[in-house]
LUMZA-55903 format. One record per residue: x, y, z of N, C-alpha, C in turn; residue in three letters. Coordinates in pm, whole numbers, padded with zeros to 5 digits, always signed. Each point is the difference from the previous one (the first is absolute). Example, Ala and Ser with C-alpha at 12.3 -4.5 7.8 and 13.67 -1.06 7.14 Angstrom:
<mimars>
+01319-00569+00780-00089+00119+00000+00090+00120+00000ala-00035+00105-00072+00082+00119+00006-00077+00109+00073ser
</mimars>
This chain:
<mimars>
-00204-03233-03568-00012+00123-00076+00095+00011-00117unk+00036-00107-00044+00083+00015-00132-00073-00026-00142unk+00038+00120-00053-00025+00015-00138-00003-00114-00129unk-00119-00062-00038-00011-00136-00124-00061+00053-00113unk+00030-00039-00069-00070+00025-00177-00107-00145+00009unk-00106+00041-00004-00103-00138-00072+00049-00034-00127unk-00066-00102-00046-00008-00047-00112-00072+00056-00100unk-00050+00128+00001-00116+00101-00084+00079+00125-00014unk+00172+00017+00090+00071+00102-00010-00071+00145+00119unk-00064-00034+00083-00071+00023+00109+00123+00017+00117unk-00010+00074+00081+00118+00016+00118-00121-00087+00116unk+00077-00027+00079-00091-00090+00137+00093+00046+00104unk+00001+00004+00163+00029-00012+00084+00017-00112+00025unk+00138-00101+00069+00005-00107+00046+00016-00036+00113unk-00028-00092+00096+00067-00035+00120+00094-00131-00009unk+00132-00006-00003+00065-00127-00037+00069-00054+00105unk-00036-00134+00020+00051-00087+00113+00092-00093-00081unk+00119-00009+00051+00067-00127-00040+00057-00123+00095unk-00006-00143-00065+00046-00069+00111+00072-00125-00110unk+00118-00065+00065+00067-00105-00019-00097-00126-00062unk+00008-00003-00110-00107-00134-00022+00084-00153+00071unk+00174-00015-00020+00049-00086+00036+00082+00017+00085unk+00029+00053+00159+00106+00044+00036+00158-00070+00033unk+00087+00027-00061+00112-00100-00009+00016-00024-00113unk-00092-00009-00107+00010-00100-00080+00085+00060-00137unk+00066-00056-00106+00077+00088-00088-00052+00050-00093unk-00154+00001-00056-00001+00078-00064-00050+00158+00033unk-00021+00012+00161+00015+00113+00079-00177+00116-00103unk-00051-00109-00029-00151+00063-00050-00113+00066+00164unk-00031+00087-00080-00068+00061+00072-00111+00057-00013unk-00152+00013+00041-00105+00059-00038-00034+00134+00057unk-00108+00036-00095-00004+00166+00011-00174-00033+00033unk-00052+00046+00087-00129+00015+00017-00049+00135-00029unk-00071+00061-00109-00063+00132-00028-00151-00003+00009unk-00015+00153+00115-00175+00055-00003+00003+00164-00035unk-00098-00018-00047-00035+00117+00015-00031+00104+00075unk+00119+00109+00068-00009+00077+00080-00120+00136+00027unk-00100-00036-00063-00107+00099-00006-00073-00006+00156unk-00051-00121+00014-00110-00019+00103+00081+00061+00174unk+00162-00104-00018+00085+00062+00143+00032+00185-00040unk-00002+00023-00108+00077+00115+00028-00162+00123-00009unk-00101-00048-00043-00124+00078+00058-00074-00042+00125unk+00025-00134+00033+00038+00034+00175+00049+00048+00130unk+00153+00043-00093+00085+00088+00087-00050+00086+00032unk-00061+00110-00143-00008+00083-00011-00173+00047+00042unk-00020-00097+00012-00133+00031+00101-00020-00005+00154unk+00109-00078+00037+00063-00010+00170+00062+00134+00007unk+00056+00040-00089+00076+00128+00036-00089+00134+00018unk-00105-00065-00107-00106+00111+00061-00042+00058+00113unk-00041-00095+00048-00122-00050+00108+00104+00011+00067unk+00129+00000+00045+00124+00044+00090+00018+00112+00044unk-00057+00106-00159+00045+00087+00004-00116+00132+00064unk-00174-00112-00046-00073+00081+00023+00018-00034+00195unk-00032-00073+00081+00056-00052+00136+00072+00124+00084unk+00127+00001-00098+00119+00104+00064-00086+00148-00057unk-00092+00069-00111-00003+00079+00023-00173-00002+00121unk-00016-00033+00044-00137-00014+00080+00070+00006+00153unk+00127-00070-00004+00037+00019+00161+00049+00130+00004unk+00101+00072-00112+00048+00089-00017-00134+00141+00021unk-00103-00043-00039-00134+00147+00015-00006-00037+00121unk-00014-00082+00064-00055-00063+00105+00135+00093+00129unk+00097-00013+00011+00102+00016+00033+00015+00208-00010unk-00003+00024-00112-00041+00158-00059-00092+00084+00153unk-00166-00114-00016-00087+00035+00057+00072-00004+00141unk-00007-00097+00083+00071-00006+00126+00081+00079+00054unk+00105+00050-00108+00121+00064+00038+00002+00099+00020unk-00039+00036-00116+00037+00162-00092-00139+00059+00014unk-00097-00037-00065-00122+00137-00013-00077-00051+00134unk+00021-00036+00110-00066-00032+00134+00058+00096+00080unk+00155-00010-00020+00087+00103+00073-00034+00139-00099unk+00013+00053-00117-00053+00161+00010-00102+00020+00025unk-00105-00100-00036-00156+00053+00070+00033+00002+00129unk+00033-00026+00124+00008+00016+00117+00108+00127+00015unk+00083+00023-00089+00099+00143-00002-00126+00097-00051unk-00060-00028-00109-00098+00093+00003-00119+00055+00089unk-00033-00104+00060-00107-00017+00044+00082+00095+00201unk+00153-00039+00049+00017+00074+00027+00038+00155+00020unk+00036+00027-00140+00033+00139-00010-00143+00122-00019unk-00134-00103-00046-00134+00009+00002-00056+00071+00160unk+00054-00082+00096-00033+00018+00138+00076+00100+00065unk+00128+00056-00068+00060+00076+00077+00134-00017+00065unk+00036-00127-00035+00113-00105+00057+00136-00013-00111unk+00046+00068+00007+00131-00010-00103+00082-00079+00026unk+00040-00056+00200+00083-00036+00023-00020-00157-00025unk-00188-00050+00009-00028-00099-00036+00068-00097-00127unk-00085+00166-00113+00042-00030-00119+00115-00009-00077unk+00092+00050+00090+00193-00018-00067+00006-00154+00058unk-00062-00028+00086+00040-00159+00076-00029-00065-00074unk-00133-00008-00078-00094-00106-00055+00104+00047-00161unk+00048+00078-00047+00043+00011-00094+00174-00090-00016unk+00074+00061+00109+00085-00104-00006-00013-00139+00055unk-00054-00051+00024-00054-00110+00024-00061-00078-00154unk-00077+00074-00023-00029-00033-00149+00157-00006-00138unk+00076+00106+00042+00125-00067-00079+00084-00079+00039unk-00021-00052+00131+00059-00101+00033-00043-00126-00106unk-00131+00006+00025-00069-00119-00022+00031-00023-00146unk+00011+00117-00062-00031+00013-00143+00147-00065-00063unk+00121+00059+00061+00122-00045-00042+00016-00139+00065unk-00045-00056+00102-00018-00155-00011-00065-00086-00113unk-00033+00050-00057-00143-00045-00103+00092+00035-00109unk+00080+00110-00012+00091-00033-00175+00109-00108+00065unk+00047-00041+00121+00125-00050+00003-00046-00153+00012unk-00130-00030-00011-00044-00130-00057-00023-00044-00108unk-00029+00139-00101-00029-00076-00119+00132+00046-00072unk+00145+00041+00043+00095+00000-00047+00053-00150-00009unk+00095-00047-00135+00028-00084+00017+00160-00030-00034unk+00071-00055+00080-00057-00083+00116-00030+00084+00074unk-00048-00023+00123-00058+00063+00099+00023+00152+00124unk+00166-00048-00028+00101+00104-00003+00033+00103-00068unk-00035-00018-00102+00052+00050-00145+00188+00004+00002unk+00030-00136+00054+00158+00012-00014+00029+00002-00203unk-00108-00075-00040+00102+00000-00134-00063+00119-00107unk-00088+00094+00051-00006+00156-00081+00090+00018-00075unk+00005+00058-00083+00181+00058-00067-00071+00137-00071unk+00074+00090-00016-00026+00102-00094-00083+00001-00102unk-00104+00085-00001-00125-00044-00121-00070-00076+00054unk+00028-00082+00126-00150-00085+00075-00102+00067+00051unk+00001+00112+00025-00119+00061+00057-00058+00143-00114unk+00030+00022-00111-00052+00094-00128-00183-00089+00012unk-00081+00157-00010-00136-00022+00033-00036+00002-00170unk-00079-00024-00018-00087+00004-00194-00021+00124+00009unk-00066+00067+00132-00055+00149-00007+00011+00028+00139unk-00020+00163-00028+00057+00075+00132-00088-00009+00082unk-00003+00007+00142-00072-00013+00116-00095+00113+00020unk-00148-00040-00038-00064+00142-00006-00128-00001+00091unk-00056+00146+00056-00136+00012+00063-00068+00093-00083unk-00118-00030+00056-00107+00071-00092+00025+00106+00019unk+00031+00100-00105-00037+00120-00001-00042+00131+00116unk+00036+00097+00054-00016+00040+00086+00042+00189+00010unk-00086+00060+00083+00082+00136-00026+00093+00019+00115unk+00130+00056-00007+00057-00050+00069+00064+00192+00056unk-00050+00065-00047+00004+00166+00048-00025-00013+00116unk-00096-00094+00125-00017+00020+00160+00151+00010+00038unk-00006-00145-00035+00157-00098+00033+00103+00072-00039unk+00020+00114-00081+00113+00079-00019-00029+00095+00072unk-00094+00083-00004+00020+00111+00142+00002-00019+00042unk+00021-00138+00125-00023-00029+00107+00198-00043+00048unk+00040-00008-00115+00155-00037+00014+00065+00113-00066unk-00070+00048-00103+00137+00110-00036+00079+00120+00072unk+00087+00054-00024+00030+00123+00070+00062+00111-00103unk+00028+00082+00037+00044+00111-00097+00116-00043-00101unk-00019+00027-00097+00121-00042-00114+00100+00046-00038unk+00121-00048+00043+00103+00069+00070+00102+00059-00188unk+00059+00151+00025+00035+00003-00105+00117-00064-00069unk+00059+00043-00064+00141-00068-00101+00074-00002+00056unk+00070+00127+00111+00101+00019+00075-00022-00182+00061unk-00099+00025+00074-00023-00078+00146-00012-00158-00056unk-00082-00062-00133+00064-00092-00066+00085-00019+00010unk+00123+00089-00062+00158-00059-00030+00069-00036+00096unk-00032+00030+00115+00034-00058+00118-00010-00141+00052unk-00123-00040-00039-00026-00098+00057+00040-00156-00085unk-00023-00082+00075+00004-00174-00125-00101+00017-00080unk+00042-00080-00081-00090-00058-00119-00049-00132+00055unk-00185-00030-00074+00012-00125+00049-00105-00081-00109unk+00066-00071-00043-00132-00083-00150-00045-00076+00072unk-00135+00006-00011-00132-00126+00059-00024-00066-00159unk+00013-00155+00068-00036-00108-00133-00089-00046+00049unk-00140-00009+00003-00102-00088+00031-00095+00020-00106unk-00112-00121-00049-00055-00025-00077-00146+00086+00054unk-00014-00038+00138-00125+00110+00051+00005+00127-00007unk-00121+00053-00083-00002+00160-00044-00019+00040+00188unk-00081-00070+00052-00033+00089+00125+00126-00001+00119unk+00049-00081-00055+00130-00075+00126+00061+00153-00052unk+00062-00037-00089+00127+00160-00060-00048+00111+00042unk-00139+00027-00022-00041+00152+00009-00016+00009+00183unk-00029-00091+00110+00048+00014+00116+00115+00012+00037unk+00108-00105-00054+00136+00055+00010+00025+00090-00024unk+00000+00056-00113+00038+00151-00070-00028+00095+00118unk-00138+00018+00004-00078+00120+00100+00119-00010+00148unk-00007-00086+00078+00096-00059+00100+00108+00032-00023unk+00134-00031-00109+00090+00067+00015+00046+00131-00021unk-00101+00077-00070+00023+00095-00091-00043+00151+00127unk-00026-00106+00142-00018+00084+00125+00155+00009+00045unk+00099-00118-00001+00127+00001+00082+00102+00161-00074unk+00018+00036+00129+00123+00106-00008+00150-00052-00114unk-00001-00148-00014+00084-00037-00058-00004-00059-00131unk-00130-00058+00024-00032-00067-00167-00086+00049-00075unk-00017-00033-00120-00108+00032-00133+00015-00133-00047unk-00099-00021-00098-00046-00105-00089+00030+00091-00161unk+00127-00040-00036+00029+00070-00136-00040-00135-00139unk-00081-00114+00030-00076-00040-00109-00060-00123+00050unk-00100-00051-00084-00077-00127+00058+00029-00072-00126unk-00024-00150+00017+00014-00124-00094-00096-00082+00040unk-00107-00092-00101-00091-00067+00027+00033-00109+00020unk+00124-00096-00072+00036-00055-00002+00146-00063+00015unk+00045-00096+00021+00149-00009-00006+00109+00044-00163unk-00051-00021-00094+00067+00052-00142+00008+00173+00054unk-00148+00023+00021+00034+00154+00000+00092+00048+00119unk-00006-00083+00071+00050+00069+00130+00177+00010-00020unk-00007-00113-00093+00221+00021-00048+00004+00061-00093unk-00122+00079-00082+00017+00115-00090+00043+00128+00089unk-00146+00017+00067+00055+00125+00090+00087+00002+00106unk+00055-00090+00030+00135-00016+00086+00105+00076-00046unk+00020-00067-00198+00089-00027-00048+00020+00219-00034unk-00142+00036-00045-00014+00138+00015+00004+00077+00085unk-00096-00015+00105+00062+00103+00105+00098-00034+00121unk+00049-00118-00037+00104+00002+00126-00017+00031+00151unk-00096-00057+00011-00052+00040+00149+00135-00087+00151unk-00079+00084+00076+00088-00009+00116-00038-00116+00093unk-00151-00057-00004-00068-00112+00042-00082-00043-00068unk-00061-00138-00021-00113-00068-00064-00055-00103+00088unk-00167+00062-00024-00019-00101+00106-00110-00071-00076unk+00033-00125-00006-00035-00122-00102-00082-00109+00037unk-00147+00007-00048-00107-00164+00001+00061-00079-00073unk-00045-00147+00052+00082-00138-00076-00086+00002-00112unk-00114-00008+00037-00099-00092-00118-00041+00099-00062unk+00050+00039-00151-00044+00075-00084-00035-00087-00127unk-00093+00125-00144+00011-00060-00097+00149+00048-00052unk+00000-00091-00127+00139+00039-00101+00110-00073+00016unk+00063+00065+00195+00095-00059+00016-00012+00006+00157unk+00028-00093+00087-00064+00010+00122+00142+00045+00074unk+00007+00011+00155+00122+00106+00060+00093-00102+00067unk+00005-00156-00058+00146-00024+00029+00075-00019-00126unk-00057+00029-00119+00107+00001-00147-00020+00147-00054unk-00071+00085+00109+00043+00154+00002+00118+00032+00093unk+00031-00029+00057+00028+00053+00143+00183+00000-00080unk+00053-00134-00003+00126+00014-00048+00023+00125-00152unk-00107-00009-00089+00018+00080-00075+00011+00128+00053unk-00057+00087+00080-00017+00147+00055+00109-00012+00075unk+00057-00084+00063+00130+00046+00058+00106-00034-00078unk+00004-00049-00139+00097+00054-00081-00009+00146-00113unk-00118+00035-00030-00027+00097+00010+00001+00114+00047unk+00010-00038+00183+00041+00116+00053+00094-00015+00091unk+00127+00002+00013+00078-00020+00129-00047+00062+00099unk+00043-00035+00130+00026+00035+00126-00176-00022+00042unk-00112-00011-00122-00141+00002+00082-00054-00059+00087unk-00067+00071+00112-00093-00108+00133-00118-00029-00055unk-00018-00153-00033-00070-00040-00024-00124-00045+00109unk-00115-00009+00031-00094-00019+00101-00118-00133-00082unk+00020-00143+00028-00134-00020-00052-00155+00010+00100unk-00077+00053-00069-00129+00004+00101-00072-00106-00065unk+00009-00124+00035-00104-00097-00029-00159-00009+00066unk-00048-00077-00053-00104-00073+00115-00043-00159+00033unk+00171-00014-00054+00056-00183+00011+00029-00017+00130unk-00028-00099+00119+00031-00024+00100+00202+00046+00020unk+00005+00085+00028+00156+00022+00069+00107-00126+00020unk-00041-00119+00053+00031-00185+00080+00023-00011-00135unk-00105-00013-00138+00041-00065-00133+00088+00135-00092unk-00021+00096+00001+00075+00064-00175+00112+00118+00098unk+00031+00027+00136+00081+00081+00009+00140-00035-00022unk+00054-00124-00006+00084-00041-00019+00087-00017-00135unk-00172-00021-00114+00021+00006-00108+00017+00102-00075unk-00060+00130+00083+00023+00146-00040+00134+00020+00014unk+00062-00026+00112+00138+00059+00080+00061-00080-00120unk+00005-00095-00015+00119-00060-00066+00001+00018-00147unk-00134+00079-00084+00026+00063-00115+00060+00142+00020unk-00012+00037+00099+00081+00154+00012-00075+00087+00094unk-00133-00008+00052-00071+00089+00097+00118+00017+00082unk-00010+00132+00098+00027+00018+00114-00069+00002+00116unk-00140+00021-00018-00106-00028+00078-00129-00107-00096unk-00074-00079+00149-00132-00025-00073-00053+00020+00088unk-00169+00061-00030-00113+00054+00088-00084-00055-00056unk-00139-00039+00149-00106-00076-00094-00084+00142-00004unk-00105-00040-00101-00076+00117-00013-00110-00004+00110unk-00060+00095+00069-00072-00021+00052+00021+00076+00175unk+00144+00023-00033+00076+00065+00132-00055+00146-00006unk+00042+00068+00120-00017+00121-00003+00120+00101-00089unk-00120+00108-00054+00088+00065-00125+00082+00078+00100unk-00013+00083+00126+00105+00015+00041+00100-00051+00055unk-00046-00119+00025+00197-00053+00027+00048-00033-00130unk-00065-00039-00158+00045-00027-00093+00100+00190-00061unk-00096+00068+00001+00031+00133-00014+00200+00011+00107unk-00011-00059+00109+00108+00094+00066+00146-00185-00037unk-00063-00041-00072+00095-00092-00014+00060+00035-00175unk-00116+00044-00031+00074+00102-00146+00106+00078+00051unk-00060+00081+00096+00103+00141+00000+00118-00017+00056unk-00024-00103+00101+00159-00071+00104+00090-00068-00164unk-00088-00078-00078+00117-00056-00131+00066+00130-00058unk-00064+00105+00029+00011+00083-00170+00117+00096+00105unk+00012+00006+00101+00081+00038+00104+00148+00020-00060unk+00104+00110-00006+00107-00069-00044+00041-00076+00153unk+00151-00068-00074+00013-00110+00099+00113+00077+00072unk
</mimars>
């Protein structure tokens, strides 16, 4: 792949082999064998294809099996009347599902991630939806200013519009907490840190902009003394370690129940 001028002032791709024409000998001459790197390097790049189409066919293939087999059967039990079915078949399905990112992480571990390894192109989205059931069905009376000032503050950073607006509804029930701002992303989320100074943040890894382990140190210089929480939906075995050691105090996978996530807010936000 090295760069030649033809004889017409033309650039070429080269492949150059060299070898000893006399070895030992003193005038230490040597030959250069040159091809033209077109044919190997549009071979590569056609193996890499066909590599790539492979990995995404096991990857649908894998999708199907995992993931939309397990909610159709969550659906299909909550259809029948069976909730307890359908929370089974559901965590079961994120089991499966977070096995399935911790393979195509690489390496396999994701030991060598670093800050900025997991920033998405775009935010994590579902179709469209009205979501007024799903709020009366969680909200409760809206407590006034007095009864605010009482309580923690708590910034939700997640890229999911629907993830935040469940959190929100959920804490904004505790005797102790409120949700005093949301961030879509990691940039925004060390804006509004940096503004409202909240009392907890509870932080997704994989965002756009800036993802939540080259957020995470920023918001806690931003804000002293803050409890930081990441809520991933990275296997716990691969990124809790990597959370803790950028500054989390907790990591939770997503997918847990919002009330034990809810009373592990209020135990942090606890004075000590």
């Amino acid at each position: 792949g090295i760069e030649g001028t033809r004889l017409d002032g033309g650039t070429v791709l080269l492949d150059v082999t060299s070898a000893a024409v006399a070895p030992g000998g003193a005038q230490g001459m040597v030959a250069l064998f040159l091809r033209d790197a077109k044919a190997r390097l549009a071979g590569e790049a056609l193996a890499a294809r066909v590599g790539e189409e492979h990995l995404r066919r096991r990857q649908a293939l894998e999708i199907n099996d995992n993931v939309v087999q397990g909610l159709v059967s969550a659906v299909y039990a909550l259809e029948s009347g069976s909730p307890e079915s359908a929370a089974s078949f559901l965590e079961r399905t994120l089991h499966a599902a977070r096995g399935m990112m911790d393979d195509l992480l690489e390496p396999l571990d994701g030991s060598e991630l670093v800050p900025g390894g997991l920033m998405r192109e775009r935010p994590a989205t579902l179709e469209p939806a009205d979501g007024s059931a799903l709020a009366q069905d969680l909200s409760s009376p809206t407590p006034d200013d007095a009864m605010r000032a009482h309580r923690g503050n708590v910034l939700v950073v997640d890229d999911a519009d629907d993830l935040r607006m469940l959190l929100k509804l959920k804490i904004d029930r505790s005797k102790v907490l409120h949700v005093v701002g949301e961030a879509a992303d990691g940039r925004a989320g060390v804006e509004q840190a940096t503004r409202l100074q909240p009392d907890l943040v509870l932080l997704d890894l994989a965002m756009p902009e800036m993802d939540g382990l080259e957020a995470l140190p920023l918001i806690r210089e931003a804000v002293p003394g803050v409890r930081v929480i990441v809520l991933s939906g990275f296997n716990s075995a691969g990124m809790a370690q990597k959370a803790l050691d950028a500054g989390a105090d907790r990591y939770v996978e997503k997918g847990g129940s919002l009330k034990g996530l809810l009373e592990l807010l209020e135990s942090m936000a606890a004075p000590a």
